[in-house]
C-alpha positions, 0 to 999 in steps of 0.5 A: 444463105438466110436460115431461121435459127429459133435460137442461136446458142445451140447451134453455133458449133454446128454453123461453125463447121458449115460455115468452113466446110461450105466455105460460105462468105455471106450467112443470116439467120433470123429468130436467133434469140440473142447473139452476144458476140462473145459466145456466138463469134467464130473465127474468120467471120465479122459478126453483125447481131441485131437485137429486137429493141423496145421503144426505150432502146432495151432489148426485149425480153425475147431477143428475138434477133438476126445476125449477119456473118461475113467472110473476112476477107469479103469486101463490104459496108454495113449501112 
């Protein structure tokens, strides 16, 4: 499922109850607007955030971003 957030940080409750009811193994969203793991984690879920970066390496401004959430127990490779 691929979703556009237009910002994580107020959302994550709620994903957090549609990823377990759903029992989704594989979420993205696009425009999260910054996932630090540490407030977008959630508990039975790998977290993959990627942050837009300048050409520097920093993170932009607008940490306009995706992030992947896998199922734990899903097999897979990040590449």
């Amino acid at each position: 499922m691929l979703v556009n957030a237009h910002s994580l940080g107020n959302k994550i409750t709620e994903l957090n109850v549609r990823l377990k009811s759903e029992e989704i193994e594989a979420y993205s969203m696009t425009e999260t607007w910054s996932a630090v793991p540490s407030t977008t984690s959630i508990p039975g879920y790998e977290l993959y955030p990627r942050n837009r970066t300048d050409k520097d390496g920093d993170i932009t401004i607008h940490f306009v971003g995706v992030v992947f959430y896998i199922k734990e127990e899903v097999e897979h490779n990040i590449m």
